[in-house]
N, C-alpha and C positions, 0 to 999 in steps of 0.2 A: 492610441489603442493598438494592443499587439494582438494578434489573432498565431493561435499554438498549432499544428498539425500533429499529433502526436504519430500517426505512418512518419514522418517526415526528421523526427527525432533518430539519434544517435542510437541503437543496443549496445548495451554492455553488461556483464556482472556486476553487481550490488553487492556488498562486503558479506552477504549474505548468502552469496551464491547463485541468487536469482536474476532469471535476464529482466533489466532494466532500463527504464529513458527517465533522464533528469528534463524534466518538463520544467519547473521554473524557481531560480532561486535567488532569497534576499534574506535581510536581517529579518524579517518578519513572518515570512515562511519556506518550508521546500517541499517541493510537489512530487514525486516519480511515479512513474507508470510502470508497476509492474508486471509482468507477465509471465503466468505459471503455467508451466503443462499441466496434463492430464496426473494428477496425484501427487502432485511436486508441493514444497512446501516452505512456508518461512518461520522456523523453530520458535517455540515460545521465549521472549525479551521483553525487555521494559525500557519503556522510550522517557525521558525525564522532560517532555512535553506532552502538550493535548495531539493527538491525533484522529483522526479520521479516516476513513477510506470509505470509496466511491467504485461500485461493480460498474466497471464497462463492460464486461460480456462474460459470459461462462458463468457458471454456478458455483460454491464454495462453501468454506465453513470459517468462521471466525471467532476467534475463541477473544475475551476480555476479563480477564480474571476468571471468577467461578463459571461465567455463563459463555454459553457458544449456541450460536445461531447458523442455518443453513443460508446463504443469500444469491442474488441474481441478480442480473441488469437492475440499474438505476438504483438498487438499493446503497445505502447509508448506515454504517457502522460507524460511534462515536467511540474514543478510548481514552480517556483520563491518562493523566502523566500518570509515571510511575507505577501506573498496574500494567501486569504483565499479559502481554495477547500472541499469538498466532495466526496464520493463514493458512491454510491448505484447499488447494483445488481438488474438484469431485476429480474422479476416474471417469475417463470417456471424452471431456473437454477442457479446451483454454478455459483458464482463468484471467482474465485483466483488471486491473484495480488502480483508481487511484490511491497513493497515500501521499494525507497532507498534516505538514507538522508543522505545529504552529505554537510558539514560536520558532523559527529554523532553530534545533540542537546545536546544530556548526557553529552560527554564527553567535550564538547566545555568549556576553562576556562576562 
Protein backbone atom coordinates (compact mmCIF):
# COMPACT_ATOMS: atom_id res chain seq x y z
CA UNK A 1 0.00 0.00 0.00
CA UNK A 2 1.40 3.41 -0.88
CA UNK A 3 -0.29 6.25 0.99
CA UNK A 4 0.14 9.92 -1.28
CA UNK A 5 0.55 13.24 0.85
CA UNK A 6 -0.48 15.64 -1.77
CA UNK A 7 1.15 18.91 0.91
CA UNK A 8 4.04 16.80 0.62
CA UNK A 9 4.16 16.66 -3.37
CA UNK A 10 6.54 18.53 -5.65
CA UNK A 11 4.68 22.34 -7.42
CA UNK A 12 5.41 23.01 -10.68
CA UNK A 13 3.80 24.32 -13.96
CA UNK A 14 1.55 22.10 -16.12
CA UNK A 15 2.08 22.64 -19.92
CA UNK A 16 -0.81 24.63 -19.29
CA UNK A 17 0.35 27.06 -17.12
CA UNK A 18 -1.05 26.06 -13.95
CA UNK A 19 0.65 25.22 -10.75
CA UNK A 20 0.57 21.54 -10.41
CA UNK A 21 1.73 18.15 -8.37
CA UNK A 22 2.06 14.80 -10.40
CA UNK A 23 0.45 12.79 -7.67
CA UNK A 24 0.58 9.39 -9.48
CA UNK A 25 1.54 7.77 -12.70
CA UNK A 26 1.39 4.49 -14.83
CA UNK A 27 0.33 2.90 -18.05
CA UNK A 28 -3.08 2.90 -16.87
CA UNK A 29 -3.54 6.17 -15.30
CA UNK A 30 -2.27 9.84 -14.33
CA UNK A 31 -3.40 11.79 -11.44
CA UNK A 32 -2.28 15.69 -10.94
CA UNK A 33 -3.34 17.99 -8.39
CA UNK A 34 -4.09 21.12 -9.52
CA UNK A 35 -4.21 24.18 -8.00
CA UNK A 36 -5.98 27.49 -9.30
CA UNK A 37 -6.04 30.80 -7.77
CA UNK A 38 -8.69 32.97 -7.39
CA UNK A 39 -10.02 33.36 -11.19
CA UNK A 40 -7.24 31.51 -12.88
CA UNK A 41 -7.96 29.11 -15.41
CA UNK A 42 -7.36 26.07 -17.54
CA UNK A 43 -8.40 27.08 -21.37
CA UNK A 44 -10.95 24.87 -23.08
CA UNK A 45 -8.96 21.39 -24.74
CA UNK A 46 -9.88 18.02 -25.55
CA UNK A 47 -8.11 15.15 -23.85
CA UNK A 48 -8.16 11.79 -26.15
CA UNK A 49 -9.09 10.01 -22.88
CA UNK A 50 -11.82 9.55 -20.24
CA UNK A 51 -11.22 12.09 -17.47
CA UNK A 52 -12.49 13.03 -14.31
CA UNK A 53 -11.94 15.55 -11.73
CA UNK A 54 -12.32 15.61 -8.07
CA UNK A 55 -13.00 19.20 -6.00
CA UNK A 56 -10.64 19.16 -3.04
CA UNK A 57 -11.40 22.58 -1.99
CA UNK A 58 -12.54 25.96 -3.32
CA UNK A 59 -15.49 26.32 -5.59
CA UNK A 60 -15.41 26.39 -9.52
CA UNK A 61 -16.89 26.00 -12.88
CA UNK A 62 -16.35 23.24 -15.22
CA UNK A 63 -17.38 23.24 -18.42
CA UNK A 64 -17.70 19.56 -20.74
CA UNK A 65 -18.72 20.25 -24.05
CA UNK A 66 -22.18 22.12 -24.15
CA UNK A 67 -22.72 21.97 -20.34
CA UNK A 68 -20.91 23.70 -17.29
CA UNK A 69 -21.73 23.29 -13.73
CA UNK A 70 -20.73 25.32 -10.58
CA UNK A 71 -18.86 22.74 -8.18
CA UNK A 72 -17.34 22.42 -4.57
CA UNK A 73 -15.60 20.15 -2.28
CA UNK A 74 -15.96 16.34 -2.90
CA UNK A 75 -17.92 17.01 -5.86
CA UNK A 76 -17.34 14.69 -9.21
CA UNK A 77 -17.01 15.89 -12.76
CA UNK A 78 -16.95 13.05 -15.54
CA UNK A 79 -15.44 14.01 -19.08
CA UNK A 80 -15.48 11.63 -22.01
CA UNK A 81 -12.54 11.48 -24.31
CA UNK A 82 -12.46 13.73 -26.99
CA UNK A 83 -15.05 16.45 -25.88
CA UNK A 84 -13.80 19.49 -25.09
CA UNK A 85 -13.78 20.88 -21.24
CA UNK A 86 -12.38 23.64 -19.16
CA UNK A 87 -11.71 24.81 -15.49
CA UNK A 88 -12.00 28.00 -13.99
CA UNK A 89 -11.81 28.99 -10.41
CA UNK A 90 -14.57 31.49 -8.78
CA UNK A 91 -13.03 34.93 -7.65
CA UNK A 92 -12.30 35.21 -4.12
CA UNK A 93 -10.87 31.34 -3.59
CA UNK A 94 -8.33 28.40 -4.33
CA UNK A 95 -9.53 26.12 -6.49
CA UNK A 96 -7.94 22.43 -5.92
CA UNK A 97 -8.84 19.52 -8.09
CA UNK A 98 -7.96 16.33 -8.79
CA UNK A 99 -7.67 15.20 -12.46
CA UNK A 100 -7.59 11.77 -13.33
CA UNK A 101 -6.97 10.38 -16.85
CA UNK A 102 -7.56 7.29 -17.66
CA UNK A 103 -6.08 5.68 -19.61
CA UNK A 104 -2.57 7.73 -18.97
CA UNK A 105 -2.50 9.87 -22.65
CA UNK A 106 1.50 9.54 -22.24
CA UNK A 107 1.79 6.33 -21.85
CA UNK A 108 -0.92 5.14 -24.41
CA UNK A 109 1.08 3.28 -27.45
Amino acid sequence: MEIIKLENLAKGLNPRGVTARKVFESEAVNIMNLLLKPGEKVDTHVTPVDVFFYVVSGKGKIEVGEESGVVSETDIVISPKNIPHAVYASEGENFEILVVKTPNPVKRS
